[in-house]
N, CA, C and O of each residue as an XYZ file, in Angstrom:
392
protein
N      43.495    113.191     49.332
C      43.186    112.108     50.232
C      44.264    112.085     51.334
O      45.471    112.152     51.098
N      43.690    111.980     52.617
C      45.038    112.103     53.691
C      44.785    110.643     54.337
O      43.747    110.048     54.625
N      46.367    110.255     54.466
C      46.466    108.400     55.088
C      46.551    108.849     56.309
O      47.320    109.790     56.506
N      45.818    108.313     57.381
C      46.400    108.120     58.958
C      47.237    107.043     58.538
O      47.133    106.288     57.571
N      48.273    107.131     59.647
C      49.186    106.307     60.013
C      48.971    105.711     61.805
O      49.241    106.622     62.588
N      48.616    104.595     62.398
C      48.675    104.164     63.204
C      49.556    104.430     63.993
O      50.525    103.888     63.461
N      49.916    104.897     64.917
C      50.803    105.167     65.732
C      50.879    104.074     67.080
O      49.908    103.816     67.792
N      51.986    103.616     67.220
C      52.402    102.336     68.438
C      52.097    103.032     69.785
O      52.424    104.218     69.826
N      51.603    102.576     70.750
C      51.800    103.193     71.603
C      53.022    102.425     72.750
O      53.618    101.358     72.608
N      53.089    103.333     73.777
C      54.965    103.155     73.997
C      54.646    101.341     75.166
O      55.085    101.206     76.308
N      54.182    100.737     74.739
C      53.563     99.518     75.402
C      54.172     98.230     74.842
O      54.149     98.096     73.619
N      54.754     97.193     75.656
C      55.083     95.740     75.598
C      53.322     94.833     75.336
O      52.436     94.566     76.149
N      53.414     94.629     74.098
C      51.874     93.561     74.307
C      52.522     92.374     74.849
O      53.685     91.970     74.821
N      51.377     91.904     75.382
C      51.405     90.033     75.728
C      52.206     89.343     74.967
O      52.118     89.554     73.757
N      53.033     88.505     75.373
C      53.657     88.055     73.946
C      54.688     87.954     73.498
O      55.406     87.004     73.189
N      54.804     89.556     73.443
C      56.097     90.084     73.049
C      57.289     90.495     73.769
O      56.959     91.083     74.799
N      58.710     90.401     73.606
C      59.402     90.585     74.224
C      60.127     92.007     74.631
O      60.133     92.870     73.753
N      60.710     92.300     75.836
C      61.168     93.256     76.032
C      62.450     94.049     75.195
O      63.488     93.425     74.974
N      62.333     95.083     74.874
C      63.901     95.853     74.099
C      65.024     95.482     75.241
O      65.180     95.790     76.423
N      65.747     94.643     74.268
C      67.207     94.844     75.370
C      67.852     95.923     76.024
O      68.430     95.709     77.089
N      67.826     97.143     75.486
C      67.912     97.772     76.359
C      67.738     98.307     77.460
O      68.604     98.634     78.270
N      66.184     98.462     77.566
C      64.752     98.209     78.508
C      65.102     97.116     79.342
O      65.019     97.340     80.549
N      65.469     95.999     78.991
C      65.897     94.654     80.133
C      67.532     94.978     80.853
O      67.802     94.636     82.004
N      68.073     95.371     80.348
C      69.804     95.764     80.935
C      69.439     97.098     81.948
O      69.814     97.159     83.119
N      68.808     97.923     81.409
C      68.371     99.044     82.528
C      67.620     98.218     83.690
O      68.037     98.246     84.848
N      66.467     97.469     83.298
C      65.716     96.511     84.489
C      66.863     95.631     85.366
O      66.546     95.347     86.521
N      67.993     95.250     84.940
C      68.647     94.742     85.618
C      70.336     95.366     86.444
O      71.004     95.048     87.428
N      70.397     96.089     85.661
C      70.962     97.322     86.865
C      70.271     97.882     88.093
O      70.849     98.150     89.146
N      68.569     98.078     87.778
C      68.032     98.386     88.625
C      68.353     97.837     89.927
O      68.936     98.297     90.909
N      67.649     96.395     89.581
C      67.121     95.040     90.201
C      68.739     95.094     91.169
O      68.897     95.339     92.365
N      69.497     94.851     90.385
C      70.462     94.673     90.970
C      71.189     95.699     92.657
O      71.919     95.339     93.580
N      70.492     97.030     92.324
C      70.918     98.030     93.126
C      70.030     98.402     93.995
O      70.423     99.151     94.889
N      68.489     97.955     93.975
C      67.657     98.844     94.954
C      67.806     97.808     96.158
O      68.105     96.627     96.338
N      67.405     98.993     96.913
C      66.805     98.585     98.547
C      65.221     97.925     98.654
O      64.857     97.275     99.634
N      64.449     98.179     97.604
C      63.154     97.697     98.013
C      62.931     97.651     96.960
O      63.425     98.444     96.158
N      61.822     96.361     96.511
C      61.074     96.024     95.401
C      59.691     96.048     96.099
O      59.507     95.866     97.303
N      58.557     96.350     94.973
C      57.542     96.255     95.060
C      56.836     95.722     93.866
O      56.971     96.016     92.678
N      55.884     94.691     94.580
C      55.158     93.714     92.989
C      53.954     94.365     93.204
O      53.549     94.010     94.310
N      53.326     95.001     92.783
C      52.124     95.478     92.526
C      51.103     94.767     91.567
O      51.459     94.655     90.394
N      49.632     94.177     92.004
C      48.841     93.548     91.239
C      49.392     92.723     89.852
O      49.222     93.144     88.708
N      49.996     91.627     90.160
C      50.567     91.305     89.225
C      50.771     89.647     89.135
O      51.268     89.161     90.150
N      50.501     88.852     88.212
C      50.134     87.324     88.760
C      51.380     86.277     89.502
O      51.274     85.302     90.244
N      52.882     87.166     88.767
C      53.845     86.967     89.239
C      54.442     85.562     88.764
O      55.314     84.842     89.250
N      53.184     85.384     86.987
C      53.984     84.143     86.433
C      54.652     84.660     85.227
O      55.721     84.189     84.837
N      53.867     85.890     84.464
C      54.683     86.010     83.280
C      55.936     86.356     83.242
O      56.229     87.398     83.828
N      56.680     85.825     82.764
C      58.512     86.147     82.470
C      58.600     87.144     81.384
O      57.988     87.052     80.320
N      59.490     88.215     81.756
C      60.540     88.600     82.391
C      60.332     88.773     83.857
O      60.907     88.198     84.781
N      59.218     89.852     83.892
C      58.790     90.215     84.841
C      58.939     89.008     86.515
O      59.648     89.113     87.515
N      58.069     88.140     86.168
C      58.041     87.181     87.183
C      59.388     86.929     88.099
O      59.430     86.508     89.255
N      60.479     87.314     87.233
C      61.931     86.618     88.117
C      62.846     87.819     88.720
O      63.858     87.686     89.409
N      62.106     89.279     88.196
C      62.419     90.327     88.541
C      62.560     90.508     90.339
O      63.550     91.087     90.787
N      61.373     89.903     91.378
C      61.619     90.081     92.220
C      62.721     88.748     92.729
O      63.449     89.214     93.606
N      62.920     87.893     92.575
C      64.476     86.972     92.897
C      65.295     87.374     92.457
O      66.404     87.085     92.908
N      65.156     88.291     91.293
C      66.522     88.724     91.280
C      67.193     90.185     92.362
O      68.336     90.447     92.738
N      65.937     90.836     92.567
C      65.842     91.956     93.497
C      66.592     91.383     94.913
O      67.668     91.799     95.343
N      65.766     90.344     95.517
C      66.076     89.793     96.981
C      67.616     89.163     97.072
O      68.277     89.191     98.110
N      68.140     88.512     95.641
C      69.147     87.881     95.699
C      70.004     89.176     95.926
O      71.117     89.001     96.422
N      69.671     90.266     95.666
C      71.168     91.358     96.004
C      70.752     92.122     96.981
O      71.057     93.311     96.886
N      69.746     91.570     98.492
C      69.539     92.115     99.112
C      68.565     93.037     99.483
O      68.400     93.350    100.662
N      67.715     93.632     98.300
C      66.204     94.260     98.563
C      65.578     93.838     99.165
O      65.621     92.610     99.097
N      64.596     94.395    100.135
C      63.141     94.061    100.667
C      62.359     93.771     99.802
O      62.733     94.207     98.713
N      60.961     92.958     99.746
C      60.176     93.056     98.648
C      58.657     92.807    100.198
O      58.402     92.369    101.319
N      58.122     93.569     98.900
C      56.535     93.796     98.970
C      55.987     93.447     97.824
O      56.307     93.851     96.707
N      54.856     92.418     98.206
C      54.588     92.119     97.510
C      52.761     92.905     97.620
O      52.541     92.933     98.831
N      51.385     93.546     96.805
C      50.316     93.991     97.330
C      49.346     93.571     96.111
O      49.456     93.679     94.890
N      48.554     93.154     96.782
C      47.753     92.454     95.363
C      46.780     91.897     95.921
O      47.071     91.547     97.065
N      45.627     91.629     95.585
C      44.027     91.146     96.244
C      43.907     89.355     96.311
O      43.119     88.599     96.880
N      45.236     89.114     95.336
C      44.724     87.401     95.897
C      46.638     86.948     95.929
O      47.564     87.366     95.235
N      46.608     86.190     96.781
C      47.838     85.033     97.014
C      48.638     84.861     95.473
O      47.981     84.772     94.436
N      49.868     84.836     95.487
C      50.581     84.449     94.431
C      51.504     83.450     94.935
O      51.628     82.930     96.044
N      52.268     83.285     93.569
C      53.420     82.046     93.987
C      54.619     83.056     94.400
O      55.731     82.555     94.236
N      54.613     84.291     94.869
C      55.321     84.727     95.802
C      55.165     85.152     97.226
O      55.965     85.404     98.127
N      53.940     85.146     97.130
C      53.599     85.619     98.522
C      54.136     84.870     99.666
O      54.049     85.335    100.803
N      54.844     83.409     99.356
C      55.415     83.557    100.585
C      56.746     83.842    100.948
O      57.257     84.016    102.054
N      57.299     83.861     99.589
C      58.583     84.557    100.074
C      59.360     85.936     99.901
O      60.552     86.231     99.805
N      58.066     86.714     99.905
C      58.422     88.593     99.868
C      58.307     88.472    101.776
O      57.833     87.680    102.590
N      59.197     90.023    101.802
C      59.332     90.175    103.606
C      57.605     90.606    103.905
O      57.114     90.259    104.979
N      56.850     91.287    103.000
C      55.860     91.501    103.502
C      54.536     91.327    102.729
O      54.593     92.177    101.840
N      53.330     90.629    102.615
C      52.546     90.723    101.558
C      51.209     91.531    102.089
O      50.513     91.415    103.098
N      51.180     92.293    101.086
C      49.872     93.111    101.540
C      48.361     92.687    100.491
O      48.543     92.608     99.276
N      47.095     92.465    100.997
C      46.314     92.213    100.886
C      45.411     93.362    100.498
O      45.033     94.197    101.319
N      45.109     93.374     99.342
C      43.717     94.324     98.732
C      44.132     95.090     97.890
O      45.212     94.896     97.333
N      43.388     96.078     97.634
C      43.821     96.677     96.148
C      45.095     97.857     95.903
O      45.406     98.525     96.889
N      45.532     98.007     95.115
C      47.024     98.701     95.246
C      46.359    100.059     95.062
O      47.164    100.986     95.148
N      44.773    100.506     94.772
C      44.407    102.144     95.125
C      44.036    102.370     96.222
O      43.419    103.432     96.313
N      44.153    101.794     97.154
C      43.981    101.804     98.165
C      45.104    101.411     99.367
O      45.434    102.045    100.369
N      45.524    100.186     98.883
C      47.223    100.047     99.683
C      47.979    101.177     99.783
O      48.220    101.510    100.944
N      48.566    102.085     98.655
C      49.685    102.574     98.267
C      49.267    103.646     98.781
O      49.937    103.952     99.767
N      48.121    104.638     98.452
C      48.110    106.000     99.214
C      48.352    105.583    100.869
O      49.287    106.213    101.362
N      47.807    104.822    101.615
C      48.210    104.883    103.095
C      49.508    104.303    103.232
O      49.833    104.401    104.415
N      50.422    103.727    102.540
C      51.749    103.402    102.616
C      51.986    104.671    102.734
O      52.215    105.081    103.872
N      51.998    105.825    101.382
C      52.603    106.857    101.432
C      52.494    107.207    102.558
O      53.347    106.958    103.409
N      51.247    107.958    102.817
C      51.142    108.263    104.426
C      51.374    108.005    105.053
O      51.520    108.950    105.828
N      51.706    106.770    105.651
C      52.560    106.097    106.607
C      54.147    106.153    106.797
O      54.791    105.995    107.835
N      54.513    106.373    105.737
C      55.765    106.383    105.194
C      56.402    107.722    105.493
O      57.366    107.827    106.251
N      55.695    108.989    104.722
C      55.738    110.191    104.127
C      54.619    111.364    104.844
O      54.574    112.576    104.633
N      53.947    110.707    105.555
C      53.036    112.088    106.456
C      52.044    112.746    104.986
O      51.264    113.680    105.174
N      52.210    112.134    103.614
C      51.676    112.775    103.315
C      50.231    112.324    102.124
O      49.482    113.205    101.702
């Protein structure tokens, strides 16, 4: 008789909280980039949610791109409107020629 064993996949459910380690890397990040980007995202669940104030407080740009208004949209430098498969390839291009 052979047991499967369920295997986790490498995913945060709803709910649950982030590995501290996983959060200390997120906040070195946060702390050092030039630009944040919120991608489709409601911008209430925590951790996540405070990720971009903490970005702007050390000076990043933020973009925010997502199909409806959030409780950040008004204070990212730029909010983009509609879907992020479609936003992000013409950023690149715009950006990158490519």
């Amino acid at each position: 008789m052979r047991l499967w064993r369920r295997a986790r996949p490498a995913v945060v459910w709803f709910g649950e909280t982030l590995p501290e380690p996983a959060l200390e890397q997120v906040h070195d990040a946060l702390e050092s980039c030039d630009l944040f980007l919120s991608i489709g995202t409601s911008a209430l669940v925590e951790p996540a949610a405070s990720f971009i104030h903490i970005a702007r407080r050390h000076g990043a740009k933020t973009v925010e791109i997502n199909r409806d208004a959030t409780p950040i949209s008004g204070i990212v430098d730029w909010s983009l409107r509609g879907k992020a498969g479609e936003i992000l390839p013409e950023l690149v291009q715009r950006a990158f020629g490519i």
